[in-house]
N, CA, C and O atoms as a printed pandas DataFrame, in Angstrom:
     atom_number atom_name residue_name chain_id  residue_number  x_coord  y_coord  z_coord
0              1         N          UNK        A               1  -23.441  -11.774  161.056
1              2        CA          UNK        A               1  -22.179  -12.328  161.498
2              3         C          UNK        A               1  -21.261  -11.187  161.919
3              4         O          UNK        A               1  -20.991  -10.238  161.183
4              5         N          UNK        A               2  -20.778  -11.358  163.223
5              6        CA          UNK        A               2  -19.982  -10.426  163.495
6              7         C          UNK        A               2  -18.256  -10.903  163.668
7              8         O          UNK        A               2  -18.018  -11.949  164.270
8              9         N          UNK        A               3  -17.275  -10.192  163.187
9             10        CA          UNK        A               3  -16.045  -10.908  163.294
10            11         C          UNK        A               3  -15.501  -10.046  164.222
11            12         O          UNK        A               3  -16.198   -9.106  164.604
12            13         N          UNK        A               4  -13.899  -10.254  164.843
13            14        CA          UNK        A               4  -13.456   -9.485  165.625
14            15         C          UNK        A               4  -11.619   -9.790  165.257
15            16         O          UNK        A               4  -10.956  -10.775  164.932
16            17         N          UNK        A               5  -11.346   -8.385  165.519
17            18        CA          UNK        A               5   -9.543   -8.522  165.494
18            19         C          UNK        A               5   -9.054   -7.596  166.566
19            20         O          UNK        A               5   -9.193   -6.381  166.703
20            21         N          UNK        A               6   -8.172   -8.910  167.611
21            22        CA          UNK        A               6   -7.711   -8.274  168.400
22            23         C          UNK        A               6   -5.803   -7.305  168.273
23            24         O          UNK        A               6   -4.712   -7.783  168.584
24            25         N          UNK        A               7   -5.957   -6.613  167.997
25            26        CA          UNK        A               7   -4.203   -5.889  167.578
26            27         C          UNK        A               7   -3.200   -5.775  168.543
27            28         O          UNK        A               7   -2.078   -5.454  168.152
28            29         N          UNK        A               8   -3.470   -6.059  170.207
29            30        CA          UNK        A               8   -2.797   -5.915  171.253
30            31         C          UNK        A               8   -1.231   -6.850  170.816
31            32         O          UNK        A               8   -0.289   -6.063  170.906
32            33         N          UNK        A               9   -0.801   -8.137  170.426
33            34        CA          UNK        A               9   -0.142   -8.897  170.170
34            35         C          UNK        A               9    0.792   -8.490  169.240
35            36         O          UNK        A               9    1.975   -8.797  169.383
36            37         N          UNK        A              10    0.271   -7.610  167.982
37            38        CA          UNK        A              10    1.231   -6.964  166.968
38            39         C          UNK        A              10    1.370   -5.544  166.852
39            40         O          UNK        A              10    1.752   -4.901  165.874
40            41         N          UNK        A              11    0.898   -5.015  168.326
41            42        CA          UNK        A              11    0.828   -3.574  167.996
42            43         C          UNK        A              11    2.149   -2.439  167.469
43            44         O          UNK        A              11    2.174   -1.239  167.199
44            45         N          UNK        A              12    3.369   -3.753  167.503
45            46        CA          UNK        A              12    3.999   -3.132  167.527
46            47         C          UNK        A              12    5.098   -3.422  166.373
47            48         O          UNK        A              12    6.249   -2.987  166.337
48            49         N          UNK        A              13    4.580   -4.099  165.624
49            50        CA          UNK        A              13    5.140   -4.511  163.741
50            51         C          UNK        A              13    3.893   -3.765  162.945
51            52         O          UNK        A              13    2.717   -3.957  163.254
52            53         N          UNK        A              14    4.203   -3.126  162.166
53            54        CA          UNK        A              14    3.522   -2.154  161.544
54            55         C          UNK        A              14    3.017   -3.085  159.911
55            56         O          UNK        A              14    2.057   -2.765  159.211
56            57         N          UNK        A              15    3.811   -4.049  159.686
57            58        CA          UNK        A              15    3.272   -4.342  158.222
58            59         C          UNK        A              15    2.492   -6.067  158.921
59            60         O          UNK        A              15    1.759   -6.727  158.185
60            61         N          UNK        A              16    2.788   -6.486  160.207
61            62        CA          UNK        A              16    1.536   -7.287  159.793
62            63         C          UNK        A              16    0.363   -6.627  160.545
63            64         O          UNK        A              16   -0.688   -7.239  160.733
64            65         N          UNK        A              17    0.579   -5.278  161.002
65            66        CA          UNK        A              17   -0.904   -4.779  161.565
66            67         C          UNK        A              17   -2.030   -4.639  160.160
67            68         O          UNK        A              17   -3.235   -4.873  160.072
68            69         N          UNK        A              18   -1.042   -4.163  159.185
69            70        CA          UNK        A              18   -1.661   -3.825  157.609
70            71         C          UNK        A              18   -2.091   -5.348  157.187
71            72         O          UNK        A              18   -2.978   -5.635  156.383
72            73         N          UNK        A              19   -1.242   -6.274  157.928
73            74        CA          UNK        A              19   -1.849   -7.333  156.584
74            75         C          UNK        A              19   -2.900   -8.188  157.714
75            76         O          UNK        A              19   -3.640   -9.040  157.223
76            77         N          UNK        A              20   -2.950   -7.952  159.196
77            78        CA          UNK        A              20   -3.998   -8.208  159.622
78            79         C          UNK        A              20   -5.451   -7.493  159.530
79            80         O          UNK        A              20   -6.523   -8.065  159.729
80            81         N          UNK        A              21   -5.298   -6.318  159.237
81            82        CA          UNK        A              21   -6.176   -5.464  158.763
82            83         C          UNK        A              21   -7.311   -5.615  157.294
83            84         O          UNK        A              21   -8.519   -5.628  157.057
84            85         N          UNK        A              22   -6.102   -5.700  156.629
85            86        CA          UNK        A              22   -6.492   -6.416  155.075
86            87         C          UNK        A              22   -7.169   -7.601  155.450
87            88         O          UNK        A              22   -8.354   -7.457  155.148
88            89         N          UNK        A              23   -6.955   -8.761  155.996
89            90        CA          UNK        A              23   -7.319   -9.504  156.332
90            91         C          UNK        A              23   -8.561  -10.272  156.800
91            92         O          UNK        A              23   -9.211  -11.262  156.461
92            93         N          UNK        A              24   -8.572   -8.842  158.232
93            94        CA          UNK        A              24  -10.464   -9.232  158.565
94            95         C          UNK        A              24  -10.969   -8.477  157.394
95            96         O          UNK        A              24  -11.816   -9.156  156.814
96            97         N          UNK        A              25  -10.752   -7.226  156.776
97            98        CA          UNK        A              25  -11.668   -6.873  155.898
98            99         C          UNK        A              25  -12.311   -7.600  155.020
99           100         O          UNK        A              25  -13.512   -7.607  154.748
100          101         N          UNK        A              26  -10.929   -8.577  154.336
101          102        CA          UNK        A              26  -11.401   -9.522  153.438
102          103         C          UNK        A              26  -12.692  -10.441  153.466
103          104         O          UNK        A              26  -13.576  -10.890  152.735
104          105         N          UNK        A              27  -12.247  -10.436  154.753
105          106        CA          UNK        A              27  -12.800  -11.683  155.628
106          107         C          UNK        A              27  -14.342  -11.706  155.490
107          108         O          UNK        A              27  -15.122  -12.514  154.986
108          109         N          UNK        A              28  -14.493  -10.520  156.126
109          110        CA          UNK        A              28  -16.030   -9.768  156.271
110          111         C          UNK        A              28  -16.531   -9.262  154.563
111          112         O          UNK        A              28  -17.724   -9.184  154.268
112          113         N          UNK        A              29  -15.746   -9.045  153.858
113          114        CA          UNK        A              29  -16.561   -8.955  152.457
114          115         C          UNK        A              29  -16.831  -10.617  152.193
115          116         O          UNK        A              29  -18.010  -10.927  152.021
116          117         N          UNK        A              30  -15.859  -11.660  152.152
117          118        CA          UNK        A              30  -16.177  -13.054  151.934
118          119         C          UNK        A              30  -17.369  -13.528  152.360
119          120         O          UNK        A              30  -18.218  -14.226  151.805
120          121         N          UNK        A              31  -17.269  -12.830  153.893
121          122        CA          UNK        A              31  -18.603  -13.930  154.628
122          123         C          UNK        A              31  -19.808  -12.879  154.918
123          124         O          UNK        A              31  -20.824  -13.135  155.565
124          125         N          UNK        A              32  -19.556  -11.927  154.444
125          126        CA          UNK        A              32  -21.002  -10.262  154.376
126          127         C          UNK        A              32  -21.489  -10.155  155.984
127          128         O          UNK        A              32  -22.608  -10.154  156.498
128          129         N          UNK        A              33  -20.058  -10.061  156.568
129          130        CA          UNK        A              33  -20.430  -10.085  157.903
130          131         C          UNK        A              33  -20.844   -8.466  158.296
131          132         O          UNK        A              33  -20.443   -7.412  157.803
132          133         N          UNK        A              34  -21.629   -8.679  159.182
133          134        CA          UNK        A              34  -22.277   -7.385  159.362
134          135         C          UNK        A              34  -21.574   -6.064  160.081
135          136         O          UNK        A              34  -21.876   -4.910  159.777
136          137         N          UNK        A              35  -20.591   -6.417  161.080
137          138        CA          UNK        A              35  -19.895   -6.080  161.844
138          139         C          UNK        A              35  -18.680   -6.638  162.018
139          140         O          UNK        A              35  -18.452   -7.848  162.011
140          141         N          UNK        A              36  -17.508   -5.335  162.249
141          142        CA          UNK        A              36  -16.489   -6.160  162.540
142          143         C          UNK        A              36  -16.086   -5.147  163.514
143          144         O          UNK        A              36  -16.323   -3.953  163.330
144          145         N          UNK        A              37  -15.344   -5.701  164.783
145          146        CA          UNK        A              37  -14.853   -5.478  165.839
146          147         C          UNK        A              37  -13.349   -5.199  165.892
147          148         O          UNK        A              37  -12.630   -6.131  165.532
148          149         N          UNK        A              38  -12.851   -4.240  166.223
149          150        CA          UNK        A              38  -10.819   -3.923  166.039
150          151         C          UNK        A              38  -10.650   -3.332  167.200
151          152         O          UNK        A              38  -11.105   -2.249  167.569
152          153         N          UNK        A              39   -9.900   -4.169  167.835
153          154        CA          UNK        A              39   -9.055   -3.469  169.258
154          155         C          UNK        A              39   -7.823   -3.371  168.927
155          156         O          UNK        A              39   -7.091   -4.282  168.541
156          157         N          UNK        A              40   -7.499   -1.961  169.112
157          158        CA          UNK        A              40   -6.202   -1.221  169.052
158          159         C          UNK        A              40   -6.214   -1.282  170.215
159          160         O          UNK        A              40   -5.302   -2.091  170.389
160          161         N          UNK        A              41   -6.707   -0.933  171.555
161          162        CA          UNK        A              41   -5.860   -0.965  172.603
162          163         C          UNK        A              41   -6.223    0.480  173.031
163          164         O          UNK        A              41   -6.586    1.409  172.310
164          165         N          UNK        A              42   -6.096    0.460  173.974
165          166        CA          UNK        A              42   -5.986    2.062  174.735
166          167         C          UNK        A              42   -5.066    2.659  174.532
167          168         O          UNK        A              42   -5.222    3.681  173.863
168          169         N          UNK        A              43   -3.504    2.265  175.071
169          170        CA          UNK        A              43   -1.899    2.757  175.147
170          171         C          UNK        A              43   -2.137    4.724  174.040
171          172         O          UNK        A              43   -2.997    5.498  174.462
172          173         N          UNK        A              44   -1.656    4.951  173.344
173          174        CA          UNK        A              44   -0.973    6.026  173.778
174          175         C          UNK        A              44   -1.894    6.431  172.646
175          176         O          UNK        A              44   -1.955    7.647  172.465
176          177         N          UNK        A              45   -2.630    5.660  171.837
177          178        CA          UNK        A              45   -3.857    6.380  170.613
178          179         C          UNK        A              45   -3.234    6.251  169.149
179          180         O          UNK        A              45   -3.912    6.339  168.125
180          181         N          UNK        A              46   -1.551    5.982  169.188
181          182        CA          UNK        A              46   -1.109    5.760  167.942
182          183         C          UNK        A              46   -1.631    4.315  166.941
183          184         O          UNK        A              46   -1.938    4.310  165.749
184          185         N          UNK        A              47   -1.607    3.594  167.550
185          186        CA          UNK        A              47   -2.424    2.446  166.900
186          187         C          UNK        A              47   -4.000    2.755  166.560
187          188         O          UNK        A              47   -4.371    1.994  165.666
188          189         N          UNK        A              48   -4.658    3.315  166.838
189          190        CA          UNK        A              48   -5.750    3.420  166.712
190          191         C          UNK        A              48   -5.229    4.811  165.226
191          192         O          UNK        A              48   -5.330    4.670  164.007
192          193         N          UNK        A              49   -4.999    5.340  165.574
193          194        CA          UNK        A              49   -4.631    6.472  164.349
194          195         C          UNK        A              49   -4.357    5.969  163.121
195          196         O          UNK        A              49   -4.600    6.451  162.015
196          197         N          UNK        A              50   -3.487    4.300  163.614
197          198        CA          UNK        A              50   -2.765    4.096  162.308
198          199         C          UNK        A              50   -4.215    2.989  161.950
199          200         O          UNK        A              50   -4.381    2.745  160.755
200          201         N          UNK        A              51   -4.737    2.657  162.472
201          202        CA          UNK        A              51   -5.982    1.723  161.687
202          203         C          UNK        A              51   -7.455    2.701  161.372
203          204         O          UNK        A              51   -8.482    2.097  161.064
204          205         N          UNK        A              52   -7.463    3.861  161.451
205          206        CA          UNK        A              52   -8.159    4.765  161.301
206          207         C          UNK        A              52   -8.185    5.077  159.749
207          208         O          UNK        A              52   -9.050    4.785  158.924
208          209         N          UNK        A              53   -6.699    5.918  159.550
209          210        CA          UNK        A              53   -5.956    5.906  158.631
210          211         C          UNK        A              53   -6.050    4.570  157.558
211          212         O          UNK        A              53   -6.381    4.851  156.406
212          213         N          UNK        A              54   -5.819    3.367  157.826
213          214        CA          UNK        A              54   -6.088    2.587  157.115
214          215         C          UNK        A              54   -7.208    2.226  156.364
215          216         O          UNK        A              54   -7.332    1.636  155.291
216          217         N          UNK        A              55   -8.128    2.788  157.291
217          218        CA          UNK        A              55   -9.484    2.487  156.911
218          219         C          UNK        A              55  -10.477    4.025  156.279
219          220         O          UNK        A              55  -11.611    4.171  155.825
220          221         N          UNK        A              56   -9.604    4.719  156.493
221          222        CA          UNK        A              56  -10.027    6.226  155.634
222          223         C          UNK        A              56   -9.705    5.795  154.175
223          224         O          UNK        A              56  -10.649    5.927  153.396
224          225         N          UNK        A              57   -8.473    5.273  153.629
225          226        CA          UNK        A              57   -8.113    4.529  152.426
226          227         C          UNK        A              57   -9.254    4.200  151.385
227          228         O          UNK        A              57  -10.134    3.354  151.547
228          229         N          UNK        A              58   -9.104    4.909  150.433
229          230        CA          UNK        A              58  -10.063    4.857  148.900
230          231         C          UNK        A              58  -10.873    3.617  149.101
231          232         O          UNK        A              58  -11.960    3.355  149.614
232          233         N          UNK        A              59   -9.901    2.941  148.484
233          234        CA          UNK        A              59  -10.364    1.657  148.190
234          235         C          UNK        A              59  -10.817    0.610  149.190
235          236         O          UNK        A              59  -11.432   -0.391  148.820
236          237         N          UNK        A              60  -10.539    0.821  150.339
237          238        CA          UNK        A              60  -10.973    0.163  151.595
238          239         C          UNK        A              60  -12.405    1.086  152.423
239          240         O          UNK        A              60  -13.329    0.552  153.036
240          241         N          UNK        A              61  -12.254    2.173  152.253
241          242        CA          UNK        A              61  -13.300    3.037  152.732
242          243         C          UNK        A              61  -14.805    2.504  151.597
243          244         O          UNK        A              61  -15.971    2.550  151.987
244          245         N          UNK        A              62  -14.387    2.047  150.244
245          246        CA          UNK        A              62  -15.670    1.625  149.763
246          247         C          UNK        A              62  -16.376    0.522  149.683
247          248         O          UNK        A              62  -17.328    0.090  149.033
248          249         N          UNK        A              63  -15.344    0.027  150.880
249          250        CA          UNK        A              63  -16.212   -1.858  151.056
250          251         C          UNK        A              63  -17.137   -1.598  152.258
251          252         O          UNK        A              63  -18.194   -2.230  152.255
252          253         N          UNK        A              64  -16.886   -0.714  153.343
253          254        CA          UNK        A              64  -17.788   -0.624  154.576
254          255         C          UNK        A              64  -18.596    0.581  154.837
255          256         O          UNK        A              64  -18.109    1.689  154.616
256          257         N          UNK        A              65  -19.809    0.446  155.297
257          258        CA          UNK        A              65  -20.671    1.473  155.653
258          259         C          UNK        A              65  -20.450    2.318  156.197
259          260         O          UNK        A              65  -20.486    3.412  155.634
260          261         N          UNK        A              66  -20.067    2.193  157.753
261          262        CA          UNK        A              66  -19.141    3.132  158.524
262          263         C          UNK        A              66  -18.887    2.671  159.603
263          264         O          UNK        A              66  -19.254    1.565  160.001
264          265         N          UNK        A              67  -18.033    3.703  160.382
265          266        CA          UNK        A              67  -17.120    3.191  161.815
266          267         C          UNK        A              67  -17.417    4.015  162.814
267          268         O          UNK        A              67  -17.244    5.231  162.737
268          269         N          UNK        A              68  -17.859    3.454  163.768
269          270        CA          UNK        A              68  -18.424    3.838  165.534
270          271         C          UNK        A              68  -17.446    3.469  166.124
271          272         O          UNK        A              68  -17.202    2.266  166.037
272          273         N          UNK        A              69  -16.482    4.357  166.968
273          274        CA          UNK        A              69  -15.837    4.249  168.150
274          275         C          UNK        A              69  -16.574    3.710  169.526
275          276         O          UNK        A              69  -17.408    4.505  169.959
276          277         N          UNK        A              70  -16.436    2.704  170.157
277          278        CA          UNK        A              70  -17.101    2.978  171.081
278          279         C          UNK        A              70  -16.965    3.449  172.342
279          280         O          UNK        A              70  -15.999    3.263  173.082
280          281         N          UNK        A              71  -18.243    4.245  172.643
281          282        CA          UNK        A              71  -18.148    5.532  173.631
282          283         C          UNK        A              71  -17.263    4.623  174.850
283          284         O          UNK        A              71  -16.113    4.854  175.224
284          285         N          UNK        A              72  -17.903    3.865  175.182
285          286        CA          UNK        A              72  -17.317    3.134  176.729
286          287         C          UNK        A              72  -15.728    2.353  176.883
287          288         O          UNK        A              72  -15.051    1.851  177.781
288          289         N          UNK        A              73  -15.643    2.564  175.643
289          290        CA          UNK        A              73  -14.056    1.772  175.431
290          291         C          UNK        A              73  -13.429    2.837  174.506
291          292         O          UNK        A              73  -14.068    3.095  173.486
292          293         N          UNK        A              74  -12.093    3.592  174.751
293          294        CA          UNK        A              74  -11.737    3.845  173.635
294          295         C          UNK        A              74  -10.945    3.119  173.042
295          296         O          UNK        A              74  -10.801    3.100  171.819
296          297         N          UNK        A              75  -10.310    2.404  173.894
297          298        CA          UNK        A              75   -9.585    1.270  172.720
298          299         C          UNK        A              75  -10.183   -0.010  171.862
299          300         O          UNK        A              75   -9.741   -1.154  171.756
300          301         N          UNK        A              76  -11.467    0.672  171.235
301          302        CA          UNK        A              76  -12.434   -0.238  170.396
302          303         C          UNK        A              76  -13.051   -0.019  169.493
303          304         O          UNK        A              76  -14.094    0.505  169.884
304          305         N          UNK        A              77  -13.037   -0.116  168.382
305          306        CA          UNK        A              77  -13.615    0.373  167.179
306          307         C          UNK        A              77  -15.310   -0.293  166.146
307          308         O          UNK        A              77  -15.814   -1.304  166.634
308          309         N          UNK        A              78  -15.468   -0.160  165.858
309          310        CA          UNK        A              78  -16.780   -0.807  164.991
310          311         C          UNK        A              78  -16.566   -0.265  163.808
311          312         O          UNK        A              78  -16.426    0.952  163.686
312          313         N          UNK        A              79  -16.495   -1.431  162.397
313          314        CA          UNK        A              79  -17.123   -1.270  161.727
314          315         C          UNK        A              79  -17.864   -1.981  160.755
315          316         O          UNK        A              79  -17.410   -3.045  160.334
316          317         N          UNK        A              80  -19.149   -1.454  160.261
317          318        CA          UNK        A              80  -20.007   -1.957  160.432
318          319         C          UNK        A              80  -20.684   -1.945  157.793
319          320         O          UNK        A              80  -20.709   -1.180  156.829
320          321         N          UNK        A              81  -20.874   -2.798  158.020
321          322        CA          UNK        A              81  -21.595   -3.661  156.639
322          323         C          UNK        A              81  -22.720   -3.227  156.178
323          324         O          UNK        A              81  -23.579   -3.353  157.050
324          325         N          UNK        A              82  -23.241   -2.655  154.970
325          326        CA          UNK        A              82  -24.057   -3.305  154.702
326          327         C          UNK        A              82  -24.199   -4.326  153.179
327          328         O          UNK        A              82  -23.487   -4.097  152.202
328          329         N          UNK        A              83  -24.952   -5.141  153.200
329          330        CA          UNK        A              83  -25.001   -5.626  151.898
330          331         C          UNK        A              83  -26.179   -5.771  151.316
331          332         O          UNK        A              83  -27.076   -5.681  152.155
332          333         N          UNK        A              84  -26.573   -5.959  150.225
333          334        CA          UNK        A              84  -27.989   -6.072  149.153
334          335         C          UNK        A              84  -28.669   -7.131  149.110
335          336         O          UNK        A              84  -29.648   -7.206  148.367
């Protein structure tokens, strides 16, 4: 299962980017989705910094496997599950 969050719409309120963030994560531990998809957007790289950052975070860094930028988009992120 792959989920996706698009950030273009709130890029620019900073506490529901956090609680949309929190959000799909949740989401994807609930449903052991394999992948999850985050568009920050291209614009100026600060959004992408600040969900980077979010996701470097202790306790959030130990729910997911890891995160692929992707090469052909930079305003697109992966990250990616595994479970047992």
């Amino acid at each position: 299962m792959k989920l996706k969050l698009d950030l273009h719409d709130i890029y620019n309120k900073g506490s529901e980017i956090d609680k949309a963030l929190h959000g799909i994560i949740q989401e994807a531990v609930r449903k052991k989705a394999t992948q999850v998809e985050i568009i920050p957007g291209k614009g100026s790289g600060q959004l992408k910094k600040k969900v980077l950052r979010f996701l470097e975070q202790k306790e959030i860094k130990a729910l997911y496997h890891r995160i692929d930028k992707d090469s052909k988009n930079h305003g697109r992120l992966f990250v990616y599950f595994q479970w047992k």
